[in-house]
Structure formats: structure tokens, C-alpha cells
C-alpha positions, 0 to 999 in steps of 0.5 A, spaced: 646 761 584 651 762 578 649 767 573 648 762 567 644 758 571 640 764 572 640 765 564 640 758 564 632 757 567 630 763 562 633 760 556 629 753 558 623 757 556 626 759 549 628 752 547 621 750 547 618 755 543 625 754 538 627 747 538 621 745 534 621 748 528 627 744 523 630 748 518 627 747 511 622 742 513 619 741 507 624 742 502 628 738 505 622 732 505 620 734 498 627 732 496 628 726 499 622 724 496 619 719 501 616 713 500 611 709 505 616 703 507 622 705 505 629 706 509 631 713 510 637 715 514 638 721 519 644 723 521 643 729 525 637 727 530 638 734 533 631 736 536 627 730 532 623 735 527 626 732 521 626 725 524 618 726 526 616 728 520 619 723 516 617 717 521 611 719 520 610 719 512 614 713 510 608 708 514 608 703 520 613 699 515 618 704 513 624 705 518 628 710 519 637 710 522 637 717 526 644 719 529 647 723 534 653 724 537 650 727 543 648 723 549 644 729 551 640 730 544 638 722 544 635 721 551 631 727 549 628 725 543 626 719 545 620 723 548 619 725 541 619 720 537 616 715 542 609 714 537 615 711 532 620 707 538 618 700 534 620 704 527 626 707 528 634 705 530 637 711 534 645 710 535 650 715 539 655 715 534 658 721 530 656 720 523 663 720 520 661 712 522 655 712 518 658 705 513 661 701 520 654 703 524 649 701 517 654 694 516 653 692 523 646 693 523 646 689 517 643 695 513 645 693 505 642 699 502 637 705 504 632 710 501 635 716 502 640 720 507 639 727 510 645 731 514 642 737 517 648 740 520 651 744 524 650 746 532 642 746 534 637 750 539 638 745 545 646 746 544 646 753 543 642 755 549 644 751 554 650 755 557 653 748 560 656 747 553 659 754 552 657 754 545 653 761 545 658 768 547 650 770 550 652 765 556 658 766 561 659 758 561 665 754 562 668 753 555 667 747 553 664 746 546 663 739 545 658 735 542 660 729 545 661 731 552 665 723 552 670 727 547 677 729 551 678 736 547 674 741 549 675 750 547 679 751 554 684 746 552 686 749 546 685 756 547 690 755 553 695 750 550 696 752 542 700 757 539 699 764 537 700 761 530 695 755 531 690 759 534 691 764 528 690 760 523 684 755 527 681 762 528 682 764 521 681 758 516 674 756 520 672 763 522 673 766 516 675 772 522 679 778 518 682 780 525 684 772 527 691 774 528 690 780 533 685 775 536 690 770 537 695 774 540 690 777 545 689 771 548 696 768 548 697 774 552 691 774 557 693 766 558 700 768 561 697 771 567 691 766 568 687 760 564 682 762 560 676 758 563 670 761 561 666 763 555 665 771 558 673 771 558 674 769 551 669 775 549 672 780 552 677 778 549 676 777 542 672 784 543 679 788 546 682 784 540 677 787 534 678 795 533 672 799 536 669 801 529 670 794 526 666 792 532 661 797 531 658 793 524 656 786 523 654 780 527 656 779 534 665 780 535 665 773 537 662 769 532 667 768 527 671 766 533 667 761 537 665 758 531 672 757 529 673 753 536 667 749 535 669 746 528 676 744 530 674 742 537 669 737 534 673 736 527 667 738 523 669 739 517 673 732 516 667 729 518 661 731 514 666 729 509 667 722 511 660 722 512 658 723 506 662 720 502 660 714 506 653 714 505 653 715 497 655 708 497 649 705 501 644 709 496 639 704 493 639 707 485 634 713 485 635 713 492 636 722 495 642 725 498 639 732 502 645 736 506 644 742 510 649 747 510 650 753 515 656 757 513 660 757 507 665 753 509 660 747 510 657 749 503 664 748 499 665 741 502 658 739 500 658 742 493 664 739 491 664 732 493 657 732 490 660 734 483 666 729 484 660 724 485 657 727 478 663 727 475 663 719 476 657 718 475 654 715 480 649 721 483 645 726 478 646 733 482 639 735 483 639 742 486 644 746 480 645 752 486 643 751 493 636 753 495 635 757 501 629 758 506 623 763 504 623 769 507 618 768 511 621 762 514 627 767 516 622 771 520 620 765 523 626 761 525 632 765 525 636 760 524 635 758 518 637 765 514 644 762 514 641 755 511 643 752 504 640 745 501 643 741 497 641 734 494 643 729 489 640 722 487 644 716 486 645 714 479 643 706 477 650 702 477 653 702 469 656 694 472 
């Protein structure tokens, strides 16, 4: 047996303690504010806690749209929604698609819209995916495995520039040259396949004391290569800007954020959006979890939330 299946077995035990607990859970709902047989929309499935919890406080006559671009994460949260099955539409899509999926379904306005962005519990510890630098795993990165490009493909094929300026512009990565021109190098003699190679690489890239401080050396990194394999940033944009429209007057807009680049895309759509006014910002600053949830749910400590409502139509 392979070393990450090994790790693999030992991680299977982690995801049901972890892939539970949604991030700001209540501040999010309290947000959208909930109403018994309204129509609400979910637009990153993930794990289900957000999709649950929302079924069950809008009624038997409420409805709600969930969408995941993961195969993987809609089959199983099948499982966790099954009490709600009748009540709920789920659709493998990414949600950039939210306005052409809502017309087809013949959708002419809901009650509110929830983003929770970002790589969830499930993708991160399953080492087949090749998200974690914890796991050796072929490096892949995609969160809709029917995609073509994967990391190994751009880490072999662009240019030490291209690679730089990913790395850089998407990692926020203080060391994004070095970096990319490590693993143009190493590439010459063989393909870099695995997520291990990418570490060692990145960790020859990185000075010995800068490696010392901080987070893991190869964080910045690997989440510049999921954001571009996935072409995060562009389709949390045109998500949003195509769910504002289907808002019904009153109707709420909530987005979770895990990295500032994220946070910059939603801040600035929802002043536009405010500007013009068709959505009233709610949260003047972005609200953060407790310090309580950090200690319980590691991964929030990153999160920011913001929302909006929709304004009545001035027409």
C-alpha cells in the first residue's frame, strides 16, 4: 500500500470529527435571515452543515438550490440531506453558472444567497486530490475532477514568469520568483508529479530563516495553484454579480471569505452593487469568528463574512 493511502485511512477518521462543523454557522443564518417557506440558495454544498441547517429553519414548504461543482461532495451529501431530499435541488455546476441553472429551473427570484468559499475538509484530506502539501499525492488540485487542467500540468508547461506571477499575484508569496525558478529547474531533468516534489521544492526555494517563521512554506504556493487551476477568483465574481439580480427585494446576500484576495473581490462588488442602489451593505466591516470557534474549528480563523440585502427596485 502507498504511503498517502496509509495516510489516507488515518485521515478518513479526522474528516468526521472536522467536516461537520461549518464556519460561522450562526452568524451566517442569522444574516440571511431565514423564513419558513422561502427560497434560498447554497452555492458551495461542501460538507452540507450550512445546507442542513437552513432546510431545517425554513419549513416542510421552504426550498433550497445547493450547488457543488464536485461530483464527490454531491454524492455524499445526499446522505446528509436525506431527511430534506423532497425539499432541496442539488446540481453539479460551478456557480458562476447560478443565472443560466435558476432560468432553467424556471427560478424568478429567491430569498437569499450563501457563498462559503474556499477548499473544504473532505478536499483537503483526501490525499487523491493533491490539495494539502501534508499529503504525497499526485498533484491535481481539481475541484471538478471532469476539468482538463490540473497542477501538474501547469507547473510543467508554464513559464518561469507565468509561474512567478501565478504564485505571486494568487499566494501573496514574498519568494514567488525564487520559487518558480526552482521548479523550472528541477522540471528539466524530470516532471514534477507529486505534491512531496512541489514542497521540497518550494522549501530549497525559500531561505532557511524565512522558512523558520510563519505557516507552512508551502502554503502561499499551493493556494496560488488551486485558485488558478480552478479559476477561483473570476468565478466568485461572476457568481455574485449573477445572483444579485435574482435577489427578491429584502432578500440577503452572505459570502464567506478565507483570504484576502477573496475578501477584496466581495467588498468591492458589494460597494459597487451599494453605489447603485440595489443592495444596502449590512456588515460595514467584515465580521470574523469568535475566539472560541477558532479554537474549535481551526479553519475558521481565516474567515471573514460579509452581507448585503437587496434594495426595492426604484422602477
Amino acid at each position: 500500500m502507498k504511503n498517502w493511502q496509509k495516510k489516507w485511512e488515518k485521515a478518513v477518521l479526522l474528516v468526521a470529527e472536522v467536516e461537520h462543523i461549518p464556519v460561522m454557522l450562526e452568524t451566517a443564518l442569522d444574516l440571511l435571515a431565514l423564513k419558513e417557506g422561502c427560497t434560498y440558495v447554497d452555492c458551495t454544498l461542501g460538507g452540507g452543515g450550512h445546507a442542513g441547517e437552513i432546510l431545517r429553519r425554513i419549513g416542510p414548504r421552504g426550498r433550497l438550490i445547493g450547488f457543488d461543482k464536485d461530483g464527490k461532495a454531491l454524492e455524499r451529501i445526499k446522505d446528509v440531506l436525506a431527511p430534506y431530499l423532497d425539499r432541496v435541488t442539488l446540481v453539479k455546476c460551478d456557480f458562476r453558472h447560478l443565472a443560466v441553472v435558476l432560468k432553467k429551473l424556471g427560478v424568478i427570484q429567491v430569498d437569499g444567497i450563501l457563498f462559503d468559499l474556499g477548499v473544504s475538509a473532505y478536499q483537503l484530506l483526501d490525499p487523491e486530490r493533491g490539495f494539502s502539501y501534508n499529503y504525497d499525492a499526485p498533484l491535481d488540485m481539481r475541484m471538478d475532477e471532469g476539468s482538463q487542467t490540473t497542477a501538474k500540468d501547469l507547473v510543467n508547461s508554464l513559464s518561469e514568469r507565468e509561474l512567478a506571477d501565478i504564485i505571486f499575484r494568487y499566494g501573496e508569496e514574498k519568494w514567488a520568483r525564487r520559487i518558480a525558478r526552482f521548479i523550472v529547474e528541477r522540471r528539466e531533468s524530470a516532471p514534477i508529479t507529486t505534491t512531496h516534489q512541489l514542497v521540497e521544492i518550494i522549501k530549497d526555494a525559500i531561505p532557511a530563516a524565512a522558512r523558520r517563521k510563519g505557516p507552512h512554506p508551502a502554503r502561499r504556493t499551493f493556494q496560488a495553484l488551486r485558485i488558478a487551476v480552478n479559476d477561483e477568483l473570476a468565478g466568485i465574481e461572476e457568481g455574485i454579480r449573477a445572483g444579485i439580480p435574482f435577489l427578491s427585494a429584502g432578500g440577503r446576500i452572505v459570502v464567506i471569505t478565507f483570504h484576502s484576495l477573496e475578501d477584496r473581490i466581495v467588498k468591492n462588488i458589494f460597494r459597487e452593487y451599494a453605489g447603485a442602489s440595489i443592495l444596502q451593505i449590512i456588515t460595514k466591516k467584515p465580521l470574523v469568528p469568535s475566539p472560541a470557534e477558532c479554537r474549535q474549528n481551526p479553519r475558521a480563523r481565516s474567515a471573514k463574512l460579509r452581507a448585503a440585502e437587496k434594495l426595492p427596485s426604484i422602477m
